[in-house]
N, C-alpha and C positions, 0 to 999 in steps of 0.2 A: 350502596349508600355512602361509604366512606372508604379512602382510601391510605393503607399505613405503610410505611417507609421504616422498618426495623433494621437497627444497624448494629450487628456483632452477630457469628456466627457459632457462638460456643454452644453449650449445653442449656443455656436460661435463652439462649436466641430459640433455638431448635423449639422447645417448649412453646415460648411466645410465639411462634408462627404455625405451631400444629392448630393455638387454640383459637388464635387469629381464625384459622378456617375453618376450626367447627362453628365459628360466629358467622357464618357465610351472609346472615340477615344483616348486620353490622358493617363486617370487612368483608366487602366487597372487589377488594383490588388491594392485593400484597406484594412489597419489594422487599428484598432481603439483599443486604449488602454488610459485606467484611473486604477485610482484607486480602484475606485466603478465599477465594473467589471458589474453588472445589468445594469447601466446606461448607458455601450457600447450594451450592450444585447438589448435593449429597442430600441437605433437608429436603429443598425442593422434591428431589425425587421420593422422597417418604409421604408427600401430602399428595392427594389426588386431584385437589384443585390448579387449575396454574397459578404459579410464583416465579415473578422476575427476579434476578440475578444480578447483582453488580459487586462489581469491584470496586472497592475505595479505600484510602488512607485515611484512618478517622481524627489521625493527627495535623489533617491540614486543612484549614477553611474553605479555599477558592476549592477545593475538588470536590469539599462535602456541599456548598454551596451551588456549585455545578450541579450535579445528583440530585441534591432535593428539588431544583429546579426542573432538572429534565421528569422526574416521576411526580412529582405536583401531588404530594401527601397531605391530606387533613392533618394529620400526626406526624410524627420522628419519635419511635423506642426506641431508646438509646441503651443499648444492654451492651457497648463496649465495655474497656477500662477505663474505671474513672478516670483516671488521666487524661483523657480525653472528652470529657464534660464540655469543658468551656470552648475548644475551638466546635463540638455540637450544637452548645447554645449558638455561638455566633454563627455559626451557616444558617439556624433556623431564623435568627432573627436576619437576614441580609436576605433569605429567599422567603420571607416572612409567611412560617408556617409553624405551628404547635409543637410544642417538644416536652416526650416525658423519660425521667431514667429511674432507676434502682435501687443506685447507691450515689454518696455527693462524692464532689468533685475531691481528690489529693491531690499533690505536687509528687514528682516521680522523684525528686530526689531527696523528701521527706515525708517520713508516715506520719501525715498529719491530719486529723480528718476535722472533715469543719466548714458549716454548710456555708459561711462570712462569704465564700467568692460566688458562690451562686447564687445567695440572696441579693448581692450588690446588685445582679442583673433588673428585677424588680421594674425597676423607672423605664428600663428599654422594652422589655415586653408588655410592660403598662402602655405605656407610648404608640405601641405599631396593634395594640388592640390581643395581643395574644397570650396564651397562657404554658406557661412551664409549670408541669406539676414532679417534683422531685420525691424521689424515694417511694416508687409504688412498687416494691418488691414485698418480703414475707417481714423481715425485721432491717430495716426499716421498713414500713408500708403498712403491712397488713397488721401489725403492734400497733402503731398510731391511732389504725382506724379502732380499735378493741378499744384504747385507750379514752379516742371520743368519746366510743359510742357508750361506754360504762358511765362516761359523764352525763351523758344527756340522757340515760335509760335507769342505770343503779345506782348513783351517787349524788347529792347537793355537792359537794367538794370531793375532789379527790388529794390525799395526804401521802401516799407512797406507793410506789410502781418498780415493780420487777420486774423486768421482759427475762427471762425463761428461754433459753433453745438448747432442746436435746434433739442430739442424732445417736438412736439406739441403732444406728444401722451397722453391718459390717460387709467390706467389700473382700475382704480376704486378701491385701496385702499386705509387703510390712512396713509402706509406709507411701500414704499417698494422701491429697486432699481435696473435697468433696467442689470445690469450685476452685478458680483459677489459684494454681500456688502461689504466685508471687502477692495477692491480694492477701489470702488467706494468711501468709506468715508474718506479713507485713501488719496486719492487725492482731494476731497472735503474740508476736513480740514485742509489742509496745507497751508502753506502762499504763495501767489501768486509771481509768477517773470516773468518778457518781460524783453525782448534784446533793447540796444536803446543806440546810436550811441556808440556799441564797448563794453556795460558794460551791466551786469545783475541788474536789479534793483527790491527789492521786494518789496510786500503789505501785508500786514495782510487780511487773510482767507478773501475771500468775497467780501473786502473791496470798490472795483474798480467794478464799475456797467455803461453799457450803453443801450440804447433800436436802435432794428435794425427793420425794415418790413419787412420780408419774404415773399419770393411766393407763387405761387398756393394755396393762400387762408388761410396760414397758420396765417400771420396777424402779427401785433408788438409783439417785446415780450421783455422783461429784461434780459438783459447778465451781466455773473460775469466774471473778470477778474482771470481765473488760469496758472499754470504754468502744458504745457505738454512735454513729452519728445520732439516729434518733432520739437521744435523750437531752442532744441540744435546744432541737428542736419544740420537742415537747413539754420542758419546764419552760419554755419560753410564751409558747402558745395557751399552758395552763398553767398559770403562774400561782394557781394553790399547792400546786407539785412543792412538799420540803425535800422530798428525798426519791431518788431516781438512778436504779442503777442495772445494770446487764449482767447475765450470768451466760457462760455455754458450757456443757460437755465436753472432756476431749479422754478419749483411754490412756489408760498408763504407757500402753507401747506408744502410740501418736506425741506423748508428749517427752519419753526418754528418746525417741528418733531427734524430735526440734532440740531439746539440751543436746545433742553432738553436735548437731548442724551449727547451732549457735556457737558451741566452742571452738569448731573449728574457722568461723567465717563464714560459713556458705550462705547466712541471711543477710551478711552486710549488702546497703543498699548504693555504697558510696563505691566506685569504681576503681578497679587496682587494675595493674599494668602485667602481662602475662605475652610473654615474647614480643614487647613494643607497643601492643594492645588493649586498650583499656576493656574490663571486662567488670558489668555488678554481677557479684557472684550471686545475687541472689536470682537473676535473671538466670545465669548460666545452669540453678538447680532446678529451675520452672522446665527448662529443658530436658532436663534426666526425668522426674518424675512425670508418674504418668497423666495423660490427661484425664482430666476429670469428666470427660464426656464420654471415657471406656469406663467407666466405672460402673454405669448404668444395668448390663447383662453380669454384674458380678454379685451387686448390691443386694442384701437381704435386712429387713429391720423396719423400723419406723422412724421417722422423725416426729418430735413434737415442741410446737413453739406456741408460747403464749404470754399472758400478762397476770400477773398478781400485782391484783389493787386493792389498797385500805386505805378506807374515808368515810368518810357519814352520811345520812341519809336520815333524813327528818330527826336529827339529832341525836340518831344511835351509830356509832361505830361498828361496819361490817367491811369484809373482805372477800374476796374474788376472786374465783382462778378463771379467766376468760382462754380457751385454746385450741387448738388443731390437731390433730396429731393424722400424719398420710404414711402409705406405705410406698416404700421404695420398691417393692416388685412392680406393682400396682401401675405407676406411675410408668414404668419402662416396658409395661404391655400397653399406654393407651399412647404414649408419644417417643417411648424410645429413650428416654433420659429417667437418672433416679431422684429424689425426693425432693434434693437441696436444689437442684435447676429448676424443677416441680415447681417448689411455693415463693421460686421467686418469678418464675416466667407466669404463671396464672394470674399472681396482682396485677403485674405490668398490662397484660391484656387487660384486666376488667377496668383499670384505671383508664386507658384508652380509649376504651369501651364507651366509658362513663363523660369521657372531654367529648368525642365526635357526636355523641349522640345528644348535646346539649346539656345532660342533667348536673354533669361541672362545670360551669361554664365560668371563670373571671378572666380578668386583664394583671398579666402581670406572672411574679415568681410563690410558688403554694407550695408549702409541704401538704402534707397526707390529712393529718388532723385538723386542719381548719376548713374540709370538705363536710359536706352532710355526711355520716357514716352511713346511715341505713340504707340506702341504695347498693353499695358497695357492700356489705354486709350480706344483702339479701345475694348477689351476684356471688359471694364466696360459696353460697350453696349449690349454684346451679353450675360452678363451672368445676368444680372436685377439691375443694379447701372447707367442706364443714366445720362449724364451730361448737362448741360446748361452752357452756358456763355453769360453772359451781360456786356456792357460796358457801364459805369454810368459819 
């Protein structure tokens, strides 16, 4: 029926192309293309259907441009580095073909997140009839959709929103992170910002801490106050949003490891000179620690991520805890990666899923939320991301 062109070969690629093929009714014709040309070689041979193979530089247009042309996809997942967003947009639009990703686009030589470059595209994908839909990962993505779908199912207004992400998981090292490091530290160490009545207001790294009880046994844990993309997106899109902010998890050791790294320099982003050499040291530490795609046969625990919403509903005030919670063994007996590549390679397919098959269909640049939710929704049950709702 359709055919997808998935470009990054990490742990959330791996994922996205298992589930690609249990959709065989769907995706019918799969390309997988990285950098590391073995690393596509290596899924490939984990799936039983066939999957082509390429090699490409996702930092250069005319090559990604070449590529999507030679495999003529319905789609392009774009599950690289963000850094590499905009020359993916621009191949899709010059070989003018659909393109979905993850996470929005940064600059490599500042941690800035912030959907402004990728929404500019807009008028060019309006223009050539096609649709970009950004951020169909877990948070972003699958938050958005919970966030909708609360609107149109539990609330007249929605008044404030906590996205929620716990990883009760443990891989048993003593220090490593759960999706690519240099992403990871990179929004880790940045100063925090929430939305709250109409203005952005920041914190310093870390700063803002609260404790929540999760379910199914997961138990209390410590959350840090950071700033994600999704919650630009979202008080923009539901402009009754006054207040809007991000929490995650991280252990005590995870986070006395980053205070060294940070004092010593190892996260700086800006490049120093090392026998004539310009070297980011925070690159150079993305090299030492381990990939996060071995982590998979280590991992033991759950993740669980979701939305607490308060707003009203025929005139009474009620609240929400909308969420998921998957296991990381689980995950790495049915595709070989754990939780965190999990709930973000799953969206990406069902969003994919949801453009080739027609039922999303616009012109132009879409975040998550301003899709119909319940389609998606229903799709979160059937491909291993169930949800729950409580009202508190």
């Amino acid at each position: 029926m359709a055919k997808v062109l998935i470009i990054g070969a990490g742990g959330v690629g791996q994922v996205v192309a298992h589930k690609c093929a249990q959709a065989s009714d769907v995706f019918t014709d799969i390309c997988l293309a990285s950098r590391n040309i073995e690393k596509c070689i290596k899924i490939a041979g984990q799936i039983k259907r066939p999957i082509e193979t390429f090699q490409v530089d996702a930092e250069k247009t005319e090559e990604l441009t070449a590529l999507i042309e030679r495999c003529r996809p319905d789609v392009v997942i774009n599950v690289a580095l963000p850094y590499q967003d905009l020359t993916i947009m621009d191949a899709c639009l010059a070989a003018e073909v659909n393109y979905l990703d993850t996470a929005n686009y940064e600059p490599r030589d500042e941690a800035r997140f912030s959907y402004s470059w990728q929404w500019n595209y807009h008028d060019r994908f309006r223009g050539k009839g096609l649709m970009a839909l950004l951020g169909s990962g877990f948070d972003p993505g699958v938050t958005n959709v919970f966030t909708a779908w609360a609107l149109r199912h539990q609330f007249d207004q929605i008044d404030e929103l906590d996205i929620i992400d716990c990883n009760a998981g443990d891989h048993g090292r003593p220090f490593a992170t759960n999706f690519n490091p240099e992403i990871n530290i990179r929004e880790v160490t940045a100063k925090g910002r929430y939305y709250e009545n109409g203005q952005w207001k920041e914190t310093e790294p870390l700063s803002v801490k609260m404790e929540f009880d999760f379910p199914e046994g997961i138990g209390r844990k410590r959350l840090y106050l950071l700033f994600h993309e999704e919650l630009e997106s979202l008080v923009k899109h539901i402009p009754s949003i006054k207040k809007a902010r991000f929490w995650m998890t991280f252990s005590d050791n995870y986070l006395k490891h980053l205070e060294v790294l940070q004092n010593v320099g190892m996260t700086r982003i800006d490049p120093v000179k090392y026998k004539g050499v310009d070297i980011v040291p925070l690159q150079f530490l993305k090299v030492l620690l381990p990939d996060p795609a071995s982590l998979g046969p280590l991992t033991r625990g759950k993740t669980c991520i979701g939305c607490l919403i308060r707003g009203v509903k025929e005139g009474k005030v009620k609240t929400i805890y909308i969420y998921n919670v998957c296991d990381h063994r689980s995950c790495y007996e049915e595709v070989g990666s754990q939780a965190i590549s999990y709930t973000t390679g799953v969206p990406a397919m069902i969003g994919a899923m949801l453009m080739v098959t027609g039922v999303w269909r616009e012109k132009g640049v879409f975040n998550m939320e301003q899709m119909d939710p319940d389609p998606f929704m229903d799709k979160l049950m059937v491909y291993g991301l169930p949800w729950h709702v409580k009202t508190l």
